[in-house]
VEXTORSE-293946 format. One record per residue (C-alpha): residue in three letters; x, y, z. Coordinates in steps of 0.5 Angstrom, whole numbers, padded with zeros to 4 digits, always signed. Layout:
N
ALAXYZ;...
# end
This chain:
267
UNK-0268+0140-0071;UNK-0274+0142-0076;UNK-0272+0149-0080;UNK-0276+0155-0079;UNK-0277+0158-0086;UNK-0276+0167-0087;UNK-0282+0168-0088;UNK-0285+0175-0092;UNK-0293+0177-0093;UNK-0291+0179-0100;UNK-0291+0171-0101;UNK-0293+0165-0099;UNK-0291+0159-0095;UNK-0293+0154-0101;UNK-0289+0158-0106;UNK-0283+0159-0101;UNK-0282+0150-0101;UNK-0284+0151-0108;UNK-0277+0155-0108;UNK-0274+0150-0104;UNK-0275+0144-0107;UNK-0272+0147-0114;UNK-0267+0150-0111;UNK-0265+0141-0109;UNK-0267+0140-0116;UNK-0262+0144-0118;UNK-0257+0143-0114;UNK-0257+0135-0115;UNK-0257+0136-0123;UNK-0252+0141-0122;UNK-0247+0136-0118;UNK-0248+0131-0123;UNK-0246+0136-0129;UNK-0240+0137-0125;UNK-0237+0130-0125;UNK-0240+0129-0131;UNK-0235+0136-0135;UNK-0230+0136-0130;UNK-0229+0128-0128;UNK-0225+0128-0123;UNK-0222+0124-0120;UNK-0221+0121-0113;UNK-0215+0125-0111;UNK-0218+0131-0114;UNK-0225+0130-0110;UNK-0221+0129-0103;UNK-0218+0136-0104;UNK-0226+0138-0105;UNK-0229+0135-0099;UNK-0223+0138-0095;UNK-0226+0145-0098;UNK-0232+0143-0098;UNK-0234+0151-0094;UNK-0231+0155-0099;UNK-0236+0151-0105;UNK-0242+0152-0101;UNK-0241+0159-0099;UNK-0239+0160-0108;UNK-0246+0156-0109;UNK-0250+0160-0104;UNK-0247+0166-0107;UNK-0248+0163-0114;UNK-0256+0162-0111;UNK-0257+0169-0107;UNK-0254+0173-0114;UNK-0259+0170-0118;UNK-0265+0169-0114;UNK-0264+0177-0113;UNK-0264+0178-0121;UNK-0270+0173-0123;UNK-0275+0176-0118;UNK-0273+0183-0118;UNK-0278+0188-0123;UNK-0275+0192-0128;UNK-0278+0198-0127;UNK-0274+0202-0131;UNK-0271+0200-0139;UNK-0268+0205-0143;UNK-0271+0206-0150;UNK-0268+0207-0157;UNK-0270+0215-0160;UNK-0274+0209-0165;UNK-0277+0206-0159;UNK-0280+0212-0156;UNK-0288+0212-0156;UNK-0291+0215-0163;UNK-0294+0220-0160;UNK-0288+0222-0157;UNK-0284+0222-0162;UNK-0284+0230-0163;UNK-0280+0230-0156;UNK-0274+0227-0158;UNK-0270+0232-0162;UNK-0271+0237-0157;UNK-0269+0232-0152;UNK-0263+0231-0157;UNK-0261+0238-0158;UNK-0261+0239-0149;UNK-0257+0232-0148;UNK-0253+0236-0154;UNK-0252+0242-0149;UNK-0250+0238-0144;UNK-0244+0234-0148;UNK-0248+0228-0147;UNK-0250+0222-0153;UNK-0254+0216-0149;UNK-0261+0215-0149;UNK-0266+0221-0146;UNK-0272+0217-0145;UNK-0273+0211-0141;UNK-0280+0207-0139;UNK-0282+0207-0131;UNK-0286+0201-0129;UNK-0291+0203-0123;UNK-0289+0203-0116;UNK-0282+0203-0114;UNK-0281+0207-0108;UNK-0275+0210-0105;UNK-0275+0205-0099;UNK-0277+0199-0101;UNK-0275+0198-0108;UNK-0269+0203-0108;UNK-0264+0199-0105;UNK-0266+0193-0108;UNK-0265+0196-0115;UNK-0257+0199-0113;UNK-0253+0199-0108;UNK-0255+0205-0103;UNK-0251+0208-0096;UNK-0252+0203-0091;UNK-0257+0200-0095;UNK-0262+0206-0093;UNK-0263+0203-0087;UNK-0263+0210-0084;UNK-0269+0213-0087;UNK-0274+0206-0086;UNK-0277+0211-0080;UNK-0276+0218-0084;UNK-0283+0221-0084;UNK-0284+0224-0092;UNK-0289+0227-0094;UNK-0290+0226-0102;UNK-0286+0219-0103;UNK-0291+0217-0108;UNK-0289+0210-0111;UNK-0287+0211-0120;UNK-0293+0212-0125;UNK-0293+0208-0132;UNK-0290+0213-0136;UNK-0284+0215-0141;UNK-0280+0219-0138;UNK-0275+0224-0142;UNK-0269+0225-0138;UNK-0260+0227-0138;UNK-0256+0223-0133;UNK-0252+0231-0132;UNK-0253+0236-0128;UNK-0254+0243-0132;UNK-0248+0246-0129;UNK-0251+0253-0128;UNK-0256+0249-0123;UNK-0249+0248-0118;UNK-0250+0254-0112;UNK-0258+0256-0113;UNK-0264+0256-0109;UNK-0270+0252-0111;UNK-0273+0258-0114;UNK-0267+0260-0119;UNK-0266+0252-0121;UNK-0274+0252-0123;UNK-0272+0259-0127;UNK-0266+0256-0129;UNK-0270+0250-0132;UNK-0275+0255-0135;UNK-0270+0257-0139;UNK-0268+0251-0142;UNK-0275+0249-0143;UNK-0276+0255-0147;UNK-0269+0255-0150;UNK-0270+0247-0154;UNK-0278+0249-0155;UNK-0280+0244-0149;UNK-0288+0243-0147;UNK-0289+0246-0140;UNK-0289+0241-0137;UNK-0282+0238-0138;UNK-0277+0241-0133;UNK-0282+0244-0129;UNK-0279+0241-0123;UNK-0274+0236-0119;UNK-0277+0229-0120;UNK-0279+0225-0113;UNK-0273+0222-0110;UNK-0276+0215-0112;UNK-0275+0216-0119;UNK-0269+0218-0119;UNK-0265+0214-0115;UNK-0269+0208-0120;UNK-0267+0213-0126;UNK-0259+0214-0122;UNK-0259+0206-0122;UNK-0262+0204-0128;UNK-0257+0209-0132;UNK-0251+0206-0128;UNK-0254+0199-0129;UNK-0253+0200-0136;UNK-0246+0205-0137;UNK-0243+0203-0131;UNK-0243+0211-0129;UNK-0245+0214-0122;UNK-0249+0221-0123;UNK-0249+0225-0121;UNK-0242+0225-0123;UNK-0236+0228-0119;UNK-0240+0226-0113;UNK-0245+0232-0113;UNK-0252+0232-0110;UNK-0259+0234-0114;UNK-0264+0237-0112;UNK-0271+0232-0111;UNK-0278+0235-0110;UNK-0279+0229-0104;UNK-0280+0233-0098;UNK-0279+0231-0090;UNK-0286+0232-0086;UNK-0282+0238-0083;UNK-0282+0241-0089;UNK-0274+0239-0091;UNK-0272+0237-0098;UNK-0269+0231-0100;UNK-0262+0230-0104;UNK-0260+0226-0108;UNK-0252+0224-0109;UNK-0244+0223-0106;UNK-0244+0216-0111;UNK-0239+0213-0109;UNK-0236+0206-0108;UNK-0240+0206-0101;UNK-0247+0207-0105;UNK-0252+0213-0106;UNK-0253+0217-0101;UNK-0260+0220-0099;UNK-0260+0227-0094;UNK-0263+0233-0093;UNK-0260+0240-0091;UNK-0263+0244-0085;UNK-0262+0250-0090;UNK-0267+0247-0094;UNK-0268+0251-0101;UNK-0262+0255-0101;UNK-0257+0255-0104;UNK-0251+0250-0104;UNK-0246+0249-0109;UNK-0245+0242-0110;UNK-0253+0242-0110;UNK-0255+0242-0117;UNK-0262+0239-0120;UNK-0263+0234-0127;UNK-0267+0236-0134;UNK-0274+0231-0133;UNK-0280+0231-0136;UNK-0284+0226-0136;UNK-0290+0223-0140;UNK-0295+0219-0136;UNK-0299+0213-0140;UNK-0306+0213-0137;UNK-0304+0204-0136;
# end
């Protein structure tokens, strides 16, 4: 029976039988290696074929986790305070001194690639509530893809952001600016839903933490057609969750917002 191939419009049928030939390449030196290191005998290779299911389910597995990161785009790196842009180098100790206020000590500056969406590339960057299958039809009115950019941000919540409306949060986050002597720029807003959700997994990605932590929410400058807004949060086992609220901007106390600022590179 001729196998028909999952098909994509983000590649072509020649690269999709290229793929398959290296992995039957792979697989035949893989085999030989392994009776070559682990040289088993016949007893033992009888006792293999008669679990024969269980070593393809490990190899797919093997096949499938692998593939996932060779062909996913690193879309967010974290720097060094030293491998932050030149230009840019002025930011860092007030980004320092903020992270300081938050009991925080890893990196405040992280490098965005272009085009990582909330939709797309999101659920394949971290493990999303129910993949995100839910919002695939939400219509959005400013789910803009990332921009080439250095991007300053605290994996915390500034605690005195719990409980605010959008307004007090943004006079909040003015304070703060003011206070650590930030350009106007800097925590002027929430960030977009994709940028964050890339900067949630990329932080998890590199410590092992969920944040927003205790399964709190933050706030995002994405918003639905109708005008509501999304959230970011509830990080537990099942994943990230993505929602908005019917009472919009007001005031929710598990809802609270991060320190962003972000400096796009012009590339």
């Amino acid at each position: 029976m001729k196998k028909t191939l999952i098909t994509s419009e983000q590649r072509t049928p020649g690269q999709e039988k290229q793929f398959i030939r290296l992995i039957k390449d792979v697989a035949d030196r893989a085999a030989e290696l392994a009776l070559g290191k682990v040289n088993p005998d016949k007893e033992g290779l009888q006792q293999l074929f008669a679990q024969g299911d269980k070593l393809k389910l490990a190899i797919a597995e093997v096949v499938i986790a692998k593939t996932r990161e060779l062909t996913t785009t690193i879309f967010f790196t974290p720097l060094a305070d030293s491998e932050v842009p030149e230009q840019l180098q002025h930011l860092v100790p007030k980004w320092r001194k903020l992270a300081a206020l938050l009991g925080y000590t890893g990196p405040v500056a992280w490098r965005v690639n272009q085009g990582f969406t909330l939709k797309q590339h999101a659920p394949k960057a971290g493990c999303c509530y129910e993949n995100f299958e839910y919002l695939q039809g939400w219509n959005l009115q400013n789910d803009e893809p990332t921009k080439n950019s250095i991007v300053f941000w605290i994996p915390r919540l500034i605690p005195e952001s719990l409980g605010k409306n959008v307004q007090e949060k943004l006079a909040l986050l003015a304070s703060f600016r003011e206070q650590v002597g930030l350009p106007a720029h800097h925590l002027k807003n929430f960030g977009s839903a994709a940028l964050l959700a890339g900067l949630i997994f990329a932080h998890f990605k590199r410590a092992g933490e969920r944040t927003p932590l205790n399964e709190l929410l933050t706030r995002t400058d994405t918003l639905l057609v109708g005008g509501y807004r999304l959230r970011l949060g509830d990080f537990d086992s099942r994943g990230l969750f993505c929602g908005y609220w019917i009472q919009g901007d007001g005031r929710i106390s598990r809802l609270g917002c991060f320190p962003l600022g972000v400096e796009e590179l012009g590339i």
